[in-house]
Biopython code that builds the backbone (N, CA, C, O; Angstrom):
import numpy as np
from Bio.PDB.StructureBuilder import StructureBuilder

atoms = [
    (1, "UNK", "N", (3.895, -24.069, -19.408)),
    (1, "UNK", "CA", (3.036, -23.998, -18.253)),
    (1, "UNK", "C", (3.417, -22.814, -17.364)),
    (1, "UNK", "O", (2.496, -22.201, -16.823)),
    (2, "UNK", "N", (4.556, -22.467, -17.179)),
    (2, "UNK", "CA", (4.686, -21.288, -16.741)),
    (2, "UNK", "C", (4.762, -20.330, -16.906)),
    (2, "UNK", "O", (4.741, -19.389, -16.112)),
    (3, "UNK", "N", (4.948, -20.376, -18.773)),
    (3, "UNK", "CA", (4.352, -18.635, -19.079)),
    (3, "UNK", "C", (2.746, -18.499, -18.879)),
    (3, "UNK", "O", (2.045, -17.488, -18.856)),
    (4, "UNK", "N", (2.405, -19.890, -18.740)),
    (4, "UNK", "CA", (0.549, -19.485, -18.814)),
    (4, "UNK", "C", (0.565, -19.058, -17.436)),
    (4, "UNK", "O", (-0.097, -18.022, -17.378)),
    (5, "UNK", "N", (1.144, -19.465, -15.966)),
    (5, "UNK", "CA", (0.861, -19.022, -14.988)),
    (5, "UNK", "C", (1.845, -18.112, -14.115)),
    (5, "UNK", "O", (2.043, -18.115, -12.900)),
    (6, "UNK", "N", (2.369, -17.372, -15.084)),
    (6, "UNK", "CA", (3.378, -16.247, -14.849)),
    (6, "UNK", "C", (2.800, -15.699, -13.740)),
    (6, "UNK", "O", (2.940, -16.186, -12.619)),
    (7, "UNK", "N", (1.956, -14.410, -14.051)),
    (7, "UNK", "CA", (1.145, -14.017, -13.347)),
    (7, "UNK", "C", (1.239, -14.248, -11.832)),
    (7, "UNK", "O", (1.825, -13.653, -10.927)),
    (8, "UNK", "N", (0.402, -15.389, -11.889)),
    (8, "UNK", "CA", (0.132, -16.107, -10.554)),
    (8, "UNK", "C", (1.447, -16.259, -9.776)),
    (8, "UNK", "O", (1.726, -15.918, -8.627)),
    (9, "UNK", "N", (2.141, -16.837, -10.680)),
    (9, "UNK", "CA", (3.411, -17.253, -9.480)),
    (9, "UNK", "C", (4.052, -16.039, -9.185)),
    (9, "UNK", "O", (4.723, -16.150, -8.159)),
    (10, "UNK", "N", (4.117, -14.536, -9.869)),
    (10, "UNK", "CA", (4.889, -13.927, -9.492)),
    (10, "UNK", "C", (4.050, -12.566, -8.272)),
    (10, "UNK", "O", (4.485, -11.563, -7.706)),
    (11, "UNK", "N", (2.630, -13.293, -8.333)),
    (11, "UNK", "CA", (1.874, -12.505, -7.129)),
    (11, "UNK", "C", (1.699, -13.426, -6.147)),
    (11, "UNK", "O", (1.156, -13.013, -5.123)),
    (12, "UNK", "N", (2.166, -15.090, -6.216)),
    (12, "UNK", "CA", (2.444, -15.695, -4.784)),
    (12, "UNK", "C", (3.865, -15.046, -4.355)),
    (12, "UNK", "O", (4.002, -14.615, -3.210)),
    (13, "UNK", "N", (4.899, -14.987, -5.280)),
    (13, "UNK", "CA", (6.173, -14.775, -4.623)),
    (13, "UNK", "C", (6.382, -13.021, -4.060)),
    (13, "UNK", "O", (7.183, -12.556, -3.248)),
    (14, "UNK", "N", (5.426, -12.428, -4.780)),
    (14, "UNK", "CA", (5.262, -10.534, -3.994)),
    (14, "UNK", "C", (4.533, -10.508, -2.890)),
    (14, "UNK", "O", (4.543, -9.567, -2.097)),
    (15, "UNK", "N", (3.613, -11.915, -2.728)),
    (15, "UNK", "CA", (2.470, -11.515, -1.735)),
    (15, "UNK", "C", (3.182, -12.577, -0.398)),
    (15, "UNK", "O", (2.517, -12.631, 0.637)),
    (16, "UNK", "N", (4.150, -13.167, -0.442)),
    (16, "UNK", "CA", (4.623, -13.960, 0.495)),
    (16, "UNK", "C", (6.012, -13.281, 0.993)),
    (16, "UNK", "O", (6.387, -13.659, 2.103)),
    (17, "UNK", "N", (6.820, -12.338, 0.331)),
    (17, "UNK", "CA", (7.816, -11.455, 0.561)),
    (17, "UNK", "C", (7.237, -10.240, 1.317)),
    (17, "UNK", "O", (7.948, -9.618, 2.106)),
    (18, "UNK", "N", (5.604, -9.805, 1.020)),
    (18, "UNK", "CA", (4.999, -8.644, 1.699)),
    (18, "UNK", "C", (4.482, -9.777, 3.537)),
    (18, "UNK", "O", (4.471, -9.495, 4.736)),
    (19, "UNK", "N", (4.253, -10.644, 2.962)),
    (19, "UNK", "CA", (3.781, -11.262, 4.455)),
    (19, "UNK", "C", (4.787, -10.997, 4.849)),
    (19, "UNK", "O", (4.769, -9.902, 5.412)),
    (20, "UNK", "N", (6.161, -11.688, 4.838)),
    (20, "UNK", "CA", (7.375, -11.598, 5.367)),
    (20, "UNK", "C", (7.444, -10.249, 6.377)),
    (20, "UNK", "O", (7.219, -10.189, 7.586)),
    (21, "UNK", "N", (7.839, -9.190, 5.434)),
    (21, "UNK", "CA", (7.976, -7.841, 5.853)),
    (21, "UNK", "C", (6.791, -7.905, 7.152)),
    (21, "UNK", "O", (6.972, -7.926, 8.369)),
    (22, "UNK", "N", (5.592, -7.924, 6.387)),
    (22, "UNK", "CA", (4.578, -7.441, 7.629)),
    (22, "UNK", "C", (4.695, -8.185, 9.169)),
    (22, "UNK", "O", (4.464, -7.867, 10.335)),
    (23, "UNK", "N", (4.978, -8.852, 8.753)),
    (23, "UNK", "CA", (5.730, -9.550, 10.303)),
    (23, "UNK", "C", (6.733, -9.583, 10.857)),
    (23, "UNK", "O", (6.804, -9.649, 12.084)),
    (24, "UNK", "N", (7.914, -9.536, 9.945)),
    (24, "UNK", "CA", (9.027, -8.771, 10.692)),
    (24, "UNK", "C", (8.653, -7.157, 11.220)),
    (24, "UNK", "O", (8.752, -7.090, 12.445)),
    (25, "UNK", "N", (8.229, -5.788, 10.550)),
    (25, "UNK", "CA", (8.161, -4.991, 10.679)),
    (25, "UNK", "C", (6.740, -4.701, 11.741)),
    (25, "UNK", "O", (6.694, -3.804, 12.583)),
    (26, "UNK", "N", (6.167, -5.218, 11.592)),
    (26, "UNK", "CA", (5.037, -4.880, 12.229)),
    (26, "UNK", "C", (4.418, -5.868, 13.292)),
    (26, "UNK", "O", (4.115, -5.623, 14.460)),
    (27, "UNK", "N", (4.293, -7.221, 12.483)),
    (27, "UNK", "CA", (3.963, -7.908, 13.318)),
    (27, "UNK", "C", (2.889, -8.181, 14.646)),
    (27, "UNK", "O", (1.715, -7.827, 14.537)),
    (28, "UNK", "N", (3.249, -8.651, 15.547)),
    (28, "UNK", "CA", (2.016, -9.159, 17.103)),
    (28, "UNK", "C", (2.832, -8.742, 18.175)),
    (28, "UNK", "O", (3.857, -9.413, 18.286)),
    (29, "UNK", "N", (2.696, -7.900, 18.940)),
    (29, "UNK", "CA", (3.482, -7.519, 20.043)),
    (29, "UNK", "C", (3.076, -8.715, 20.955)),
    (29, "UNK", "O", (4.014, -9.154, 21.620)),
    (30, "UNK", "N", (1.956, -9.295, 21.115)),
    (30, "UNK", "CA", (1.862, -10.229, 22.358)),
    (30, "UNK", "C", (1.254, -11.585, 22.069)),
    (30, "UNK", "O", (0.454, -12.252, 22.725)),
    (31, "UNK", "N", (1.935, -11.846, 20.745)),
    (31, "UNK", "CA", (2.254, -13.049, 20.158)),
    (31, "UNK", "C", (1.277, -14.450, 20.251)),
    (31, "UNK", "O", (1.489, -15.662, 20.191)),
    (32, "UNK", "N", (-0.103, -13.433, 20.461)),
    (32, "UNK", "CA", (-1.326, -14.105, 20.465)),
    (32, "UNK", "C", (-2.108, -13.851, 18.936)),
    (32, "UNK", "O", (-3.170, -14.440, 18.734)),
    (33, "UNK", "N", (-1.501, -12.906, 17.827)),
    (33, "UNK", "CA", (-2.073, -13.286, 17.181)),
    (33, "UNK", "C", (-2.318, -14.596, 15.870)),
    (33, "UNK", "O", (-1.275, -14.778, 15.241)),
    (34, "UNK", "N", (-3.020, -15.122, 15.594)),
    (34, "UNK", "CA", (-2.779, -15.919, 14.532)),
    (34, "UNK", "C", (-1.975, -16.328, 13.813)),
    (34, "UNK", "O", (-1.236, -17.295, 13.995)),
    (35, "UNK", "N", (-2.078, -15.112, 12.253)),
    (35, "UNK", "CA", (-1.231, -14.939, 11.462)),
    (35, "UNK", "C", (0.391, -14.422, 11.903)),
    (35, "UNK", "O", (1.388, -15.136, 12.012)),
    (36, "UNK", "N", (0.281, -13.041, 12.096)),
    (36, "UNK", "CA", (0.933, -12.466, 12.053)),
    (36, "UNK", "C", (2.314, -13.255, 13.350)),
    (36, "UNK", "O", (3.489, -13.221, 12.985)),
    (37, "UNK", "N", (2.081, -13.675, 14.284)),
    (37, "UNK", "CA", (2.894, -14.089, 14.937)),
    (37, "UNK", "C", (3.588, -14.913, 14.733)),
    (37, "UNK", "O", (4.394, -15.322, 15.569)),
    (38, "UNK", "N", (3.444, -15.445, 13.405)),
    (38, "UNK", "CA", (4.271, -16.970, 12.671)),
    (38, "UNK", "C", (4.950, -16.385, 11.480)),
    (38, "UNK", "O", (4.271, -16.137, 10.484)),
    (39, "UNK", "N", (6.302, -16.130, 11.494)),
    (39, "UNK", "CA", (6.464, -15.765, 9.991)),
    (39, "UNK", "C", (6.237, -17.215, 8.768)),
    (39, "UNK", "O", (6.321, -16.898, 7.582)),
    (40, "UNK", "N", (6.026, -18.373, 9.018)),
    (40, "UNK", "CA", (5.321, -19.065, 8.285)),
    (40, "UNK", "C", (3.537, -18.851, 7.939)),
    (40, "UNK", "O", (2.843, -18.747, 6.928)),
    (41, "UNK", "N", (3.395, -18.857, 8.900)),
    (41, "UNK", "CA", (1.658, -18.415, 8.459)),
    (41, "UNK", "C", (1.738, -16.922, 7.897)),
    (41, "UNK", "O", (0.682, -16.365, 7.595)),
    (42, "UNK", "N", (2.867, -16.306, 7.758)),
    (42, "UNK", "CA", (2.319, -15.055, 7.757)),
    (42, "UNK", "C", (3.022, -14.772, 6.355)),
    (42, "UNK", "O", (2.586, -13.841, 5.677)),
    (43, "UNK", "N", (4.299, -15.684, 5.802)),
    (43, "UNK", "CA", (4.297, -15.715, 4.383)),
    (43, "UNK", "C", (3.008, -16.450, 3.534)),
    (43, "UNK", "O", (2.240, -16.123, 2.628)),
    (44, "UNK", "N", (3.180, -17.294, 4.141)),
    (44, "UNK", "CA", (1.691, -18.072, 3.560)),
    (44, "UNK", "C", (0.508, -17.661, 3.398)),
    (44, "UNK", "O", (-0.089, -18.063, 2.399)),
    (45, "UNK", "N", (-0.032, -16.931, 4.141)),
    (45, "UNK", "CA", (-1.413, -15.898, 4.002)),
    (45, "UNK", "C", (-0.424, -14.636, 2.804)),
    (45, "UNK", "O", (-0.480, -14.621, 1.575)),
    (46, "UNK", "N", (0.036, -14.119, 3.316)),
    (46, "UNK", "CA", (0.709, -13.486, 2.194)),
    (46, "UNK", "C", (0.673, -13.983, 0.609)),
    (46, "UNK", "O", (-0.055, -13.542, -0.280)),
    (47, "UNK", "N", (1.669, -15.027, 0.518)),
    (47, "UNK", "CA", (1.101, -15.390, -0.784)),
    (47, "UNK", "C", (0.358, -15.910, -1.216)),
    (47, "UNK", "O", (0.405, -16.062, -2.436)),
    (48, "UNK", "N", (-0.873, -16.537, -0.363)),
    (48, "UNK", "CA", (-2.565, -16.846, -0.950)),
    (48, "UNK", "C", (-2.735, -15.284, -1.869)),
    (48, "UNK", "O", (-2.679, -14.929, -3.047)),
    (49, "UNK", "N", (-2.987, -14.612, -0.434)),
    (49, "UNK", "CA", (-3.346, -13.556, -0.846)),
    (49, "UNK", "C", (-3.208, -12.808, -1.994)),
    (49, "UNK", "O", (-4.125, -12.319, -2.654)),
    (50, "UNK", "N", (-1.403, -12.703, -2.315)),
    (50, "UNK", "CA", (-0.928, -12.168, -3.416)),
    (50, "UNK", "C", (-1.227, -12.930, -4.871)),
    (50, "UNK", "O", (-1.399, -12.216, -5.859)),
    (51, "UNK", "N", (-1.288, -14.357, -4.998)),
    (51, "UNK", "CA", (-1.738, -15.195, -5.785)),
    (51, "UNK", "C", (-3.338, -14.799, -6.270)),
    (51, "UNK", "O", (-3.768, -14.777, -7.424)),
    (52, "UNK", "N", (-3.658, -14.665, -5.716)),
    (52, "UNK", "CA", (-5.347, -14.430, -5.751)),
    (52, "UNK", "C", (-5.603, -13.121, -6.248)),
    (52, "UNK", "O", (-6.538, -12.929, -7.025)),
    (53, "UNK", "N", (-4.740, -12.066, -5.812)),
    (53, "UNK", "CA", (-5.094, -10.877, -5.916)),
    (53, "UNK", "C", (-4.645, -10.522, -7.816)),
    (53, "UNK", "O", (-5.216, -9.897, -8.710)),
    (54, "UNK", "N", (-3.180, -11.411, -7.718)),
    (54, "UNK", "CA", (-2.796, -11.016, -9.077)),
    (54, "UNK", "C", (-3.775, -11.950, -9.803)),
    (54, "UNK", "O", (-4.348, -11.293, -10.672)),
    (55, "UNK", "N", (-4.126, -13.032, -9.788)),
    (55, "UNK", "CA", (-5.137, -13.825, -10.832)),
    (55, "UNK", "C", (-6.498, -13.274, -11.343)),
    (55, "UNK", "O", (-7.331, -13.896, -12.002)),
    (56, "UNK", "N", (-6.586, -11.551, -10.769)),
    (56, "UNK", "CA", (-7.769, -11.301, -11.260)),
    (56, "UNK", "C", (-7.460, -10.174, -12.370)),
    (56, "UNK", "O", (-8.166, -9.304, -12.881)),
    (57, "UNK", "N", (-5.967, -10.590, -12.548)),
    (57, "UNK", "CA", (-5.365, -9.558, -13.569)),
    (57, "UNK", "C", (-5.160, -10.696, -14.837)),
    (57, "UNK", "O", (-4.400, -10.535, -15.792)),
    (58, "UNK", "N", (-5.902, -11.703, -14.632)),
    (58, "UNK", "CA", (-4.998, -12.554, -15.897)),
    (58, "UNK", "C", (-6.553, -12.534, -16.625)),
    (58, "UNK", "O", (-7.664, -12.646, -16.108)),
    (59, "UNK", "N", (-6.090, -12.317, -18.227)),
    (59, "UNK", "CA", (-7.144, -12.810, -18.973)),
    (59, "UNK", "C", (-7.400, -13.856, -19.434)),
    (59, "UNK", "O", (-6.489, -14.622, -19.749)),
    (60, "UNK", "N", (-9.169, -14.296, -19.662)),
    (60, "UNK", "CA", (-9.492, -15.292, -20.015)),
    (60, "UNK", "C", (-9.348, -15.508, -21.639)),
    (60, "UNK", "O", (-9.013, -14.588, -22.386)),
    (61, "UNK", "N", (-9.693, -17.072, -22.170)),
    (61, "UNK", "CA", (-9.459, -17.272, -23.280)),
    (61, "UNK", "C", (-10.653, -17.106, -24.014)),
    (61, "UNK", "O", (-10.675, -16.769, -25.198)),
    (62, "UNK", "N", (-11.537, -17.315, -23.396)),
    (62, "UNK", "CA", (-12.754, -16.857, -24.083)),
    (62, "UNK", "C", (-12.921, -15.609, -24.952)),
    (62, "UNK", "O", (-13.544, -15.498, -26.008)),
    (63, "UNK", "N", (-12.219, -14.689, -24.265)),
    (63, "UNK", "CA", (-12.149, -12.996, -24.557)),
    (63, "UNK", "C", (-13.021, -12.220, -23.713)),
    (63, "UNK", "O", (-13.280, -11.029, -23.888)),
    (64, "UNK", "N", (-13.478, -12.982, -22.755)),
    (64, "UNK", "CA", (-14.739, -12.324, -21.634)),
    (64, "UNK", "C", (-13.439, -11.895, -20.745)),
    (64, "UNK", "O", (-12.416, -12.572, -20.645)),
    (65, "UNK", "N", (-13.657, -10.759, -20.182)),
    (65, "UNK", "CA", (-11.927, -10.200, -19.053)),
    (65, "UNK", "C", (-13.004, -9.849, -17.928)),
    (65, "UNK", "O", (-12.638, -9.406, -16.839)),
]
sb = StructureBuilder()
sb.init_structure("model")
sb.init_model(0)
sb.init_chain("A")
sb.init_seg("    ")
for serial, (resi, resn, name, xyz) in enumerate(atoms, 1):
    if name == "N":
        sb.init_residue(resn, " ", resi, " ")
    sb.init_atom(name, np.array(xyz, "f"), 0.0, 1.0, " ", f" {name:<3s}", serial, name[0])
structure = sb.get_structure()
């Protein structure tokens, strides 16, 4: 099961290490925003994001890509 969802898990764990960063480094100066002002919400949108982004790299079984 986890070589089938390699992929995926290893673009939740790049895309939740990039949230990280983006909020330490950059972040909400006046800590009104949303995301970015939570380093929990802001790994978490991170690795949706990264999850999602890498799953459009995985091929189907059909052979349709």
């Amino acid at each position: 099961m986890i070589k089938k969802h390699a992929l995926s898990i290893v673009g939740g764990l790049i895309g939740g290490l990039a949230g990280y960063l983006y909020y330490r480094y950059v972040g909400c100066a006046t800590g009104t925003c949303p995301i970015t002002s939570n380093p929990y919400m802001s790994i978490a949108y991170g690795a949706l994001m990264g999850y999602l982004v890498f799953n459009l790299f995985k091929k189907k079984k059909d052979g349709t890509n």
